[in-house]
C-alpha angles and dihedrals in degrees: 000000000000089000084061094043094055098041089047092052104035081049088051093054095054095056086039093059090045091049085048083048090055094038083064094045092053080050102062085036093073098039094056083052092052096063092043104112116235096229133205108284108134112162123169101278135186113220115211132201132159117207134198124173134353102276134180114298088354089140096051092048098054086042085065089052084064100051101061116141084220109118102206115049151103139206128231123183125191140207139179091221141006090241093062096116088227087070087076085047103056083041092069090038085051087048095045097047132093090198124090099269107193120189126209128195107209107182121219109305113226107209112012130048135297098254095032095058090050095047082058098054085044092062101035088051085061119117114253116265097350105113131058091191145042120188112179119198138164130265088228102067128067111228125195124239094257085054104096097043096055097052091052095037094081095054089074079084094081088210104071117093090197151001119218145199138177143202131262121197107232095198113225131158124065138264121359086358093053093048090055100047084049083054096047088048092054084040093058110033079064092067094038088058082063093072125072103079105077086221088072105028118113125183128272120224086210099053115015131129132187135165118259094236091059100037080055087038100056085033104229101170087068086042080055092055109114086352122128100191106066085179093060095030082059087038095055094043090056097050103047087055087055086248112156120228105212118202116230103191088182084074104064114153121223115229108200108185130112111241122212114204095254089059089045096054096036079049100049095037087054088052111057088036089060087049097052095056096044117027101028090170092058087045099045091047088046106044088052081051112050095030090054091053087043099047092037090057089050099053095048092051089051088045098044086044082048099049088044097058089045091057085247120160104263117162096093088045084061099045097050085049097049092054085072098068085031099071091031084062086045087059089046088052096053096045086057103055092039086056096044089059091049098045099049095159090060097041098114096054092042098059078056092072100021080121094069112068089052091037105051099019088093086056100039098080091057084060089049087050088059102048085043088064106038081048079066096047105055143010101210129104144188119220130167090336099318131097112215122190104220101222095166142324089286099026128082141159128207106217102174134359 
C-alpha cells in the first residue's frame, strides 16, 4: 500500500514542481506583455457583440463598448429576436452613444447554436470592404477604454492569424453565492494560466480580433456552420491554416456577476464538454491531469487515515502529501498577482479576493475531475436557455428553446 503511495505522490510533486515552473513562466509571461507599448495601429474595425436577456450590469457593460479611446470603429450587436429584452437595453446605449451602434436581427438559427448563428449574420450584415478589422466580445464582462487598442495592436505584425483575451471572475455576492463566485474565479483563472505559447492558445468568443481579410481567407463563417462553440470552430480554422493565436494578457477581461452553484456546475460542465467535442487533445492533457491530482489526494488520505488506525507512523506520509496542494495554492498565488498587474482598473476589487486562487487552487482540480467525468456521460448541454445535443464539431441539434 505505502510503495503506491509513494510512487502516486512522489509522482504527483513532480508534476506539481514542473506545473509551479510553468506557472512562472506564464508570469513573466505576462509581465514582459505588460511593457509592451500598444502602438499605433488603428484600422477601421467592426466591433461585435451578441447579446441575449437582460442579465445582470448589462447596461453598464455595453456602456463601456461605447467609451474606447480607439478612433476608427463601430459596434454591431446582435440578437436572435426583437423581443429579446436586451433589445431596450442596447436602444438607450445606441441613444446615449456618440459611436456608430448598429443593431441585427438575426432570426432563430436551426442547427448550430444560438450565438453562433448571430455572429454569422453579423458578419454577413458588414459592408463590404469597410473594416480592417473585426473584434468580436461578450455582453457579460466590463472592458476598460484601452481595451480595444491593445487587442488589435499586435495584428500590425502581418503574420498573426489571431489576438486574443479572456475572461477573470471578479467574485462578488455573499454566502454560498459568494463561495461559488470565489469557485468559478479559481475555475477559471486555471484555464486562463493554459494560454500564453502560441502553440496552445486558442481563441476566446469574449475578446478576440482578426482582420477581415483572414477571417475571409481561413473561411470561419463555413467552420461556424452546425457548430455551437464559435471560440473552438475560429480556433480550428486558424490553425488549420497554420495561422498563430497570440495571448494578450493585458486584455483580461472583468466578469462582475454573482454566481450561484447551480451556475458554476451548468458553466463548467458546458465547458469541458465543449472541450471534449472540439478540441479532444486539450481534453485529453487536462482530464489525466486533473483526475491524477484528484485520485492521488484520495489515495494518500485513505493511506495516512489507514496508517493512523493501525497505530503506523504517519506524519511523513502527511507532509509529503501536503507539499502537493501546496504547490497547487503557490501557482494560484502567482496568477494572482500576475492578474492583478495586468488588470489595474480592477485592482482594488481584486485585493479583495487575492485569497481565492491560492485558497481554493488545491480544490479546483477536483472540480475539474467532475466536470471531466459528466463531459463522458452525455452530450447535451444548457446555454442561455437552450439545450443543444453536441453531434459533432459542425453538427449540432436544438433540442428545447
Amino acid at each position: 500500500m505505502q510503495i503506491l503511495f509513494y510512487i502516486l505522490v512522489i509522482a504527483q510533486v513532480a508534476v506539481g514542481l514542473y506545473s509551479l515552473w510553468d506557472g512562472f513562466a506564464w508570469f513573466q509571461m505576462v509581465r514582459r506583455r505588460l511593457t509592451s507599448h500598444a502602438g499605433f495601429y488603428t484600422p477601421a474595425t467592426a466591433l461585435i457583440c451578441p447579446c441575449k436577456g437582460n442579465e445582470r450590469g448589462l447596461e453598464e457593460n455595453l456602456l463601456a463598448l461605447t467609451r474606447f479611446d480607439y478612433p476608427n470603429y463601430e459596434i454591431y450587436f446582435t440578437l436572435a429576436t426583437s423581443l429579446d429584452p436586451a433589445l431596450k437595453v442596447i436602444e438607450r446605449v445606441k441613444a446615449a452613444s456618440q459611436k456608430t451602434v448598429h443593431i441585427v436581427i438575426a432570426g432563430p438559427p436551426t442547427d448550430s447554436g444560438e450565438k453562433v448563428y448571430n455572429l454569422q449574420r453579423a458578419v454577413e450584415a458588414l459592408p463590404a470592404d469597410k473594416f480592417e478589422m473585426l473584434v468580436f466580445t461578450d455582453s457579460d464582462v466590463r472592458l476598460p477604454r484601452t481595451w480595444l487598442t491593445k487587442l488589435i495592436a499586435p495584428l500590425s505584425d502581418g503574420r498573426i492569424g489571431a489576438t486574443t483575451a479572456y475572461r477573470w471572475i471578479i467574485p462578488s455576492g455573499s454566502g454560498m453565492e459568494s463561495l461559488a463566485s470565489c469557485f468559478a474565479s479559481a475555475w477559471n483563472g486555471a484555464v486562463a494560466t493554459m494560454l500564453g505559447k502560441p502553440s496552445g492558445n486558442f481563441c476566446w468568443g469574449g475578446g478576440t480580433a482578426i482582420r477581415s481579410k483572414t477571417f475571409a481567407d481561413v473561411n470561419v463563417l463555413e467552420a461556424w456552420k452546425g457548430a455551437v462553440s464559435d471560440d473552438f470552430a475560429m480556433t480550428y480554422a486558424l490553425e488549420s491554416a497554420g495561422k498563430p493565436i497570440i495571448f494578450c494578457p493585458e486584455c483580461f477581461a472583468a466578469t462582475l456577476h454573482p454566481w450561484t452553484g447551480a451556475e458554476l456546475l451548468e458553466f463548467s460542465n458546458r465547458q469541458i464538454l465543449i472541450t471534449r467535442i472540439y478540441s479532444p487533445r486539450r481534453w485529453q492533457f487536462g482530464a489525466a491531469a486533473h483526475l491524477s491530482y484528484s485520485l492521488t489526494l484520495l489515495y494518500a488520505v485513505y493511506v495516512i487515515l489507514y496508517s493512523m488506525v493501525d497505530v503506523d507512523p504517519w506524519g511523513q506520509l502527511l507532509l509529503l502529501t501536503l507539499a502537493i496542494p501546496l504547490l497547487a495554492a503557490m501557482k494560484g498565488a502567482m496568477r494572482t498577482i500576475a492578474v492583478s498587474e495586468a488588470m489595474p482598473e480592477s485592482k482594488a476589487k481584486l485585493q479583495e479576493w487575492s485569497w481565492v486562487c491560492p485558497v481554493l487552487a488545491p480544490l479546483v482540480p477536483f472540480l475539474f475531475s467532475w466536470n471531466f467525468i459528466m463531459s463522458l456521460l452525455t452530450k447535451s448541454i444548457r446555454w442561455r436557455g437552450i439545450r443543444y445535443e453536441l453531434v459533432t464539431p459542425n453538427m449540432t441539434r436544438i433540442l428545447k428553446r
